[in-house]
PDB file of N, CA, C and O in Angstrom:
ATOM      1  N   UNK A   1      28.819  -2.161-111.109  1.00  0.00           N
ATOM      2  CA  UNK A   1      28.904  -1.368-112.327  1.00  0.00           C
ATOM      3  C   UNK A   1      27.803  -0.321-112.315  1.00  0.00           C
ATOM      4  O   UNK A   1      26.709  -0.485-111.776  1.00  0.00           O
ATOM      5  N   UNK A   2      28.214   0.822-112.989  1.00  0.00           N
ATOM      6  CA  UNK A   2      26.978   2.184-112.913  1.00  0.00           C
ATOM      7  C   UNK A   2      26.602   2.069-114.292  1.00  0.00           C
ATOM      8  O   UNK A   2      27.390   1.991-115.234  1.00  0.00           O
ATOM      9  N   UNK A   3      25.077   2.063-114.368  1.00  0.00           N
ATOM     10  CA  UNK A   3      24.037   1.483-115.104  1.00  0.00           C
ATOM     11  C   UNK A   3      24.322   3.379-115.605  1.00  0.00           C
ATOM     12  O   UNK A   3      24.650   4.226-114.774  1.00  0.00           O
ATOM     13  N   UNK A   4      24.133   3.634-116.871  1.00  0.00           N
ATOM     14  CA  UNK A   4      24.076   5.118-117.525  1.00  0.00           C
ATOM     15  C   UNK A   4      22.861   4.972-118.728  1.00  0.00           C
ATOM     16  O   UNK A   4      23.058   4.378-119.788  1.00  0.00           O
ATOM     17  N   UNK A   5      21.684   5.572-118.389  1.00  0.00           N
ATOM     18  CA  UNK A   5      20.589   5.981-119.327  1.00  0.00           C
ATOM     19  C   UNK A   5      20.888   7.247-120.175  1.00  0.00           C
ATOM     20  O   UNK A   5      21.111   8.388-119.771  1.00  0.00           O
ATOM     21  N   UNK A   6      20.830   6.702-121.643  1.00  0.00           N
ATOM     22  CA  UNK A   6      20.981   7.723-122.578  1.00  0.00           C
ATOM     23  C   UNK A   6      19.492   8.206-123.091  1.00  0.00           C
ATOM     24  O   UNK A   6      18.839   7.403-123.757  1.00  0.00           O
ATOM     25  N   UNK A   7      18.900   9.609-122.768  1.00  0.00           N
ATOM     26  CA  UNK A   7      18.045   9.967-122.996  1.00  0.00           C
ATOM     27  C   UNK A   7      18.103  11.142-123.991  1.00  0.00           C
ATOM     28  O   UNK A   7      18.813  12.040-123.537  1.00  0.00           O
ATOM     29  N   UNK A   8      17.679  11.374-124.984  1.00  0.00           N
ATOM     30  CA  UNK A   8      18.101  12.053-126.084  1.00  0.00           C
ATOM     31  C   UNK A   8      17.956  13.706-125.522  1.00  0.00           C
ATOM     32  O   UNK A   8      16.835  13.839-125.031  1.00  0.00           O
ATOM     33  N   UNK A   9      18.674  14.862-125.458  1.00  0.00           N
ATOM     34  CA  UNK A   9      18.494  16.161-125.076  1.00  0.00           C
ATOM     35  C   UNK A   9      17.072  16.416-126.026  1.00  0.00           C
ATOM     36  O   UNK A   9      16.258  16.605-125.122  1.00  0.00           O
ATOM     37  N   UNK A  10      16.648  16.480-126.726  1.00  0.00           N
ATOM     38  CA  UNK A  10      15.728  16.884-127.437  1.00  0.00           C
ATOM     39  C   UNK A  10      14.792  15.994-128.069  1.00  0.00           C
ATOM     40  O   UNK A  10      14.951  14.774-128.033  1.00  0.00           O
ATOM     41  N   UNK A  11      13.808  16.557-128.657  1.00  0.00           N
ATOM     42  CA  UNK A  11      12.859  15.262-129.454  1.00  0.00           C
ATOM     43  C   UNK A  11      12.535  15.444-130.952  1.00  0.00           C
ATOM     44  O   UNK A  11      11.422  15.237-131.435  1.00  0.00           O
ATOM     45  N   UNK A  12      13.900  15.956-131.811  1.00  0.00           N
ATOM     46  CA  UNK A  12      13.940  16.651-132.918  1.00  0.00           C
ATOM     47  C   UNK A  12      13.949  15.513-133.847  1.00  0.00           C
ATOM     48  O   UNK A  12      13.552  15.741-134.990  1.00  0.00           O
ATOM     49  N   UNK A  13      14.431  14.028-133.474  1.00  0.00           N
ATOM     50  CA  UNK A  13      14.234  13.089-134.371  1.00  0.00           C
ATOM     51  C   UNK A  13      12.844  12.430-134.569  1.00  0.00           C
ATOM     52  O   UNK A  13      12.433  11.733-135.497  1.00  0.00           O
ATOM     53  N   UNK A  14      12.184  12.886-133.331  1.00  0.00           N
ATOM     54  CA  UNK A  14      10.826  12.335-133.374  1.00  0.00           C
ATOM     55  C   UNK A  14      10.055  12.887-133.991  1.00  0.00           C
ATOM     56  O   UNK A  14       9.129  12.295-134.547  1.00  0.00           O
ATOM     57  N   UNK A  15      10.264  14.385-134.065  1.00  0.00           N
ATOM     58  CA  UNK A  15       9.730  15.327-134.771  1.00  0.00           C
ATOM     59  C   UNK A  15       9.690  15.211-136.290  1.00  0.00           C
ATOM     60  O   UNK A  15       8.682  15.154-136.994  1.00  0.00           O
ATOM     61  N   UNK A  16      10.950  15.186-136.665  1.00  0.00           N
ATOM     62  CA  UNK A  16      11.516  14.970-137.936  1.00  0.00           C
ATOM     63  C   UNK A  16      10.495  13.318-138.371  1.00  0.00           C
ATOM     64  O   UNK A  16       9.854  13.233-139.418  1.00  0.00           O
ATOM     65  N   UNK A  17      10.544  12.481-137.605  1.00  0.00           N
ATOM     66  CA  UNK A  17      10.161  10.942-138.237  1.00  0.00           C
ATOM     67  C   UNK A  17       8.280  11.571-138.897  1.00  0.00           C
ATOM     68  O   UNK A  17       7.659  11.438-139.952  1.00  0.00           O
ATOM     69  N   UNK A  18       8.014  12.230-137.594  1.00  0.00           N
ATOM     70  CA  UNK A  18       6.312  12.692-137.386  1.00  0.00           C
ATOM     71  C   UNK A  18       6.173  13.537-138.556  1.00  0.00           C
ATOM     72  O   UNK A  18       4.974  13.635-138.815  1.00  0.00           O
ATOM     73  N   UNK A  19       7.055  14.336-139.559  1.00  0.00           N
ATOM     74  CA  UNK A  19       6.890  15.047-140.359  1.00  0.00           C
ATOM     75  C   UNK A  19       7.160  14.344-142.057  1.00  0.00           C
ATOM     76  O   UNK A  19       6.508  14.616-143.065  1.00  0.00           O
ATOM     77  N   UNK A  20       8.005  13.652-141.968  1.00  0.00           N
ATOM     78  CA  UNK A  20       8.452  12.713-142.718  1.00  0.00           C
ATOM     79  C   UNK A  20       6.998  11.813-143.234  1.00  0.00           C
ATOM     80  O   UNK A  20       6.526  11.762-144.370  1.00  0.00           O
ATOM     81  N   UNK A  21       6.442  11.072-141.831  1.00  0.00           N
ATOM     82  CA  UNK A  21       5.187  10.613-141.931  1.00  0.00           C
ATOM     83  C   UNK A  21       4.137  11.672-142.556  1.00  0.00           C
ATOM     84  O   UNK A  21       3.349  11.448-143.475  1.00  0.00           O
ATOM     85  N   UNK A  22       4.279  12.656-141.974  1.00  0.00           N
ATOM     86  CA  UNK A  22       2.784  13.637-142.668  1.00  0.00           C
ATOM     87  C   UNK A  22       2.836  13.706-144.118  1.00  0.00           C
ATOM     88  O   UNK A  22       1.837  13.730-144.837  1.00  0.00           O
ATOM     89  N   UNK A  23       4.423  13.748-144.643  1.00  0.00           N
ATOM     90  CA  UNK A  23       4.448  14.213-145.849  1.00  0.00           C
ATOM     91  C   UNK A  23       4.173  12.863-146.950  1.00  0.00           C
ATOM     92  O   UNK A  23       4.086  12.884-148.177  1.00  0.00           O
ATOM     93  N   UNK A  24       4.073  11.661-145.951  1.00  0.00           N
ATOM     94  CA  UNK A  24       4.120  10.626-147.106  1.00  0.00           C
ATOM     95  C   UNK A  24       2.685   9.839-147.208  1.00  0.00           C
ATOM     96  O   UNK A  24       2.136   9.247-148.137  1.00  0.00           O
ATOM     97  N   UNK A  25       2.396  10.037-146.138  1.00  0.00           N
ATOM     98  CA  UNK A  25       0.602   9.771-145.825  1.00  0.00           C
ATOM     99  C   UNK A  25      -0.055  10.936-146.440  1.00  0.00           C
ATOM    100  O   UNK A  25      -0.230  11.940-145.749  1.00  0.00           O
ATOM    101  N   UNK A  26      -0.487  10.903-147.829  1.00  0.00           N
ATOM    102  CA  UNK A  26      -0.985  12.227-148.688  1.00  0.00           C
ATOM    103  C   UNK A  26      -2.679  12.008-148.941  1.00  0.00           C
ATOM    104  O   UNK A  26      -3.071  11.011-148.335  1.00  0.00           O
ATOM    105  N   UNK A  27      -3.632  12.633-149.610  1.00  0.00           N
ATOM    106  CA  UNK A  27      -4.623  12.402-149.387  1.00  0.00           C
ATOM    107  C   UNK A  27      -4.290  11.533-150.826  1.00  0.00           C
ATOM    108  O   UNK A  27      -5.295  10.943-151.222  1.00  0.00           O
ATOM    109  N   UNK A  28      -2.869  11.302-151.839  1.00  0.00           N
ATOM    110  CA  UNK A  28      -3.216  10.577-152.697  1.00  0.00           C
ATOM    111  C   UNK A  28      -2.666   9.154-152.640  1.00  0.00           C
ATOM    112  O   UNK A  28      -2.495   8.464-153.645  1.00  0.00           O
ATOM    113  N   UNK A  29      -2.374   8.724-151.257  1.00  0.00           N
ATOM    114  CA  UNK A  29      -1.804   7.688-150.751  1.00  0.00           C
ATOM    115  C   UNK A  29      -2.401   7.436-149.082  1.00  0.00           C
ATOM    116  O   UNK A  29      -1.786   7.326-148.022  1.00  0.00           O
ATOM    117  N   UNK A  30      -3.962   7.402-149.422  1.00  0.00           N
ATOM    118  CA  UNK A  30      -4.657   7.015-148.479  1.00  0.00           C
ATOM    119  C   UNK A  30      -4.721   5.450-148.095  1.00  0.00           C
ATOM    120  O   UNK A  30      -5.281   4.987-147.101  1.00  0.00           O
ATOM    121  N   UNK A  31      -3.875   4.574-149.317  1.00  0.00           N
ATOM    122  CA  UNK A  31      -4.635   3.441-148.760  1.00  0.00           C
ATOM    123  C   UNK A  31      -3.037   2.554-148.542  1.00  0.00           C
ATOM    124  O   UNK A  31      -2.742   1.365-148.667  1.00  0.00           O
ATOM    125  N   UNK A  32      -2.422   3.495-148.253  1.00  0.00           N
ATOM    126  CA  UNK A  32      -1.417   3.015-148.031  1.00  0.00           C
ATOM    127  C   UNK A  32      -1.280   1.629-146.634  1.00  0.00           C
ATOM    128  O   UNK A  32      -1.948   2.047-145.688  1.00  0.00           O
ATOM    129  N   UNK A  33      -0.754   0.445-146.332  1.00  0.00           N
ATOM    130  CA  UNK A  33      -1.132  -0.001-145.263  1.00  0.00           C
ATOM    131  C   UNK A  33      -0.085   0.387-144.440  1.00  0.00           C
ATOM    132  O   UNK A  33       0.865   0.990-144.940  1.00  0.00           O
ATOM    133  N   UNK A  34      -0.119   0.069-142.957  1.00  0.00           N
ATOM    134  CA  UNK A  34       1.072   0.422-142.092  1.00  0.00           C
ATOM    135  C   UNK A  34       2.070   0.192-142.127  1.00  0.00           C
ATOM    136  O   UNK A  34       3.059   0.862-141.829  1.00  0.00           O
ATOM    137  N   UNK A  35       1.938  -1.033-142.588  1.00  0.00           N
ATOM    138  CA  UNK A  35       3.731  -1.515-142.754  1.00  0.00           C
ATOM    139  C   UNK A  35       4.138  -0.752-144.236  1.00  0.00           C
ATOM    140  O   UNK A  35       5.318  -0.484-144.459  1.00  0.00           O
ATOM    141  N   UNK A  36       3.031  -0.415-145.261  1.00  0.00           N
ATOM    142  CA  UNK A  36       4.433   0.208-146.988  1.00  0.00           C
ATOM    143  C   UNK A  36       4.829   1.482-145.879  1.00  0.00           C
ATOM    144  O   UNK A  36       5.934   2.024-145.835  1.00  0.00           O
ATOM    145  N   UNK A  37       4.072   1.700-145.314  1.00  0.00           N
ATOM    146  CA  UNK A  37       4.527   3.406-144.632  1.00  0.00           C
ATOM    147  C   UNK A  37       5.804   3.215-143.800  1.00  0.00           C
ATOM    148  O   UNK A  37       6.863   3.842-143.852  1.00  0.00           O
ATOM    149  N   UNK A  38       5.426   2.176-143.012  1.00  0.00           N
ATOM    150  CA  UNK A  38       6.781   1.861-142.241  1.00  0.00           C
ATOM    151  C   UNK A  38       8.067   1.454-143.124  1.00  0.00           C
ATOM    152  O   UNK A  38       9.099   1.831-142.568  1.00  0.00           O
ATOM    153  N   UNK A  39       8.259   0.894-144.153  1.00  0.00           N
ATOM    154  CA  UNK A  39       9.330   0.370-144.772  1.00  0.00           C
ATOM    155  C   UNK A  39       9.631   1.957-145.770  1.00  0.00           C
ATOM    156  O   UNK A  39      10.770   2.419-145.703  1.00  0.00           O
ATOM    157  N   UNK A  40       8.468   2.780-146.736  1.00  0.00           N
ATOM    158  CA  UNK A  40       8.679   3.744-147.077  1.00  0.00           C
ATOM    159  C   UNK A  40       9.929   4.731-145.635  1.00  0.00           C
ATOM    160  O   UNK A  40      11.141   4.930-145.548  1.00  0.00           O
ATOM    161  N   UNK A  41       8.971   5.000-144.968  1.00  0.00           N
ATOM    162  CA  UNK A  41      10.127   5.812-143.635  1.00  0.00           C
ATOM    163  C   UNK A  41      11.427   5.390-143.491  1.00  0.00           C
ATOM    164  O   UNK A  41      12.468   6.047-143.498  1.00  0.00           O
ATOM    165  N   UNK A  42      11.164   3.757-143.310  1.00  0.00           N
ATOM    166  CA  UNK A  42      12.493   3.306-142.687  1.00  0.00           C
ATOM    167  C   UNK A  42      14.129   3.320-144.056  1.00  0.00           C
ATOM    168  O   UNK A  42      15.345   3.208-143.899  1.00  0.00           O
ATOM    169  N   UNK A  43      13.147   3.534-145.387  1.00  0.00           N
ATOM    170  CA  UNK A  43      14.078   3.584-146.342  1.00  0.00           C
ATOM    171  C   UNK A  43      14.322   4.871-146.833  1.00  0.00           C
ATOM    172  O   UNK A  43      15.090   4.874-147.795  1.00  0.00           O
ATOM    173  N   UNK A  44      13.908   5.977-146.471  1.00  0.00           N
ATOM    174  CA  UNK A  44      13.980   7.350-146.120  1.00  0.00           C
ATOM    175  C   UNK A  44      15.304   7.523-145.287  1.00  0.00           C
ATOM    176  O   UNK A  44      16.311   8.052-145.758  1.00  0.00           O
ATOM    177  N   UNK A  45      15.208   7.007-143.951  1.00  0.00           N
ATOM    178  CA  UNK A  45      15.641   7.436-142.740  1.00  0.00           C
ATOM    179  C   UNK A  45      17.226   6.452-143.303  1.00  0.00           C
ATOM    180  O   UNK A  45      18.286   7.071-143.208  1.00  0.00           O
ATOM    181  N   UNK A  46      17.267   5.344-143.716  1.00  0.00           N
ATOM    182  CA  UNK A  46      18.435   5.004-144.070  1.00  0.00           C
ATOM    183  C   UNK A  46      18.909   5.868-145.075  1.00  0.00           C
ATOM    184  O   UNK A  46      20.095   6.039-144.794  1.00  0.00           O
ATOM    185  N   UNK A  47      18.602   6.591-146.223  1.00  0.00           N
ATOM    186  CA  UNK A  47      19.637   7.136-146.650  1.00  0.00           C
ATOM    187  C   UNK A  47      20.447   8.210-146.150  1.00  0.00           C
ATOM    188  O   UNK A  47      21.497   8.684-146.586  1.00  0.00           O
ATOM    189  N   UNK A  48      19.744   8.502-145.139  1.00  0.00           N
ATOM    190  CA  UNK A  48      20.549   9.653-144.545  1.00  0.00           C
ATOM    191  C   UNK A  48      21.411   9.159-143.875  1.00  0.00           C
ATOM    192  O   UNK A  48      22.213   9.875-143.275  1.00  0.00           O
TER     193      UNK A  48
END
């Protein structure tokens, strides 16, 4: 069987996640811990 690697043409979702992050890490949500940020994103990224 031929093994097929899907490598994304671009890195516009990574981009998009990295901007998403800037905008939610604010200087008035400094103490946010890693994981509210991670579940904040990840419930972002699901509604779309």
């Amino acid at each position: 069987a031929r093994r097929i690697h899907a490598i994304p043409a671009t890195s516009a979702s990574v981009e998009r996640l990295f901007s998403s992050a800037g905008l939610t890490v604010t200087q008035r949500r400094t103490r946010l811990s890693p994981s509210q940020i991670d579940n904040i994103l990840f419930k972002r990224w699901a509604k779309q």
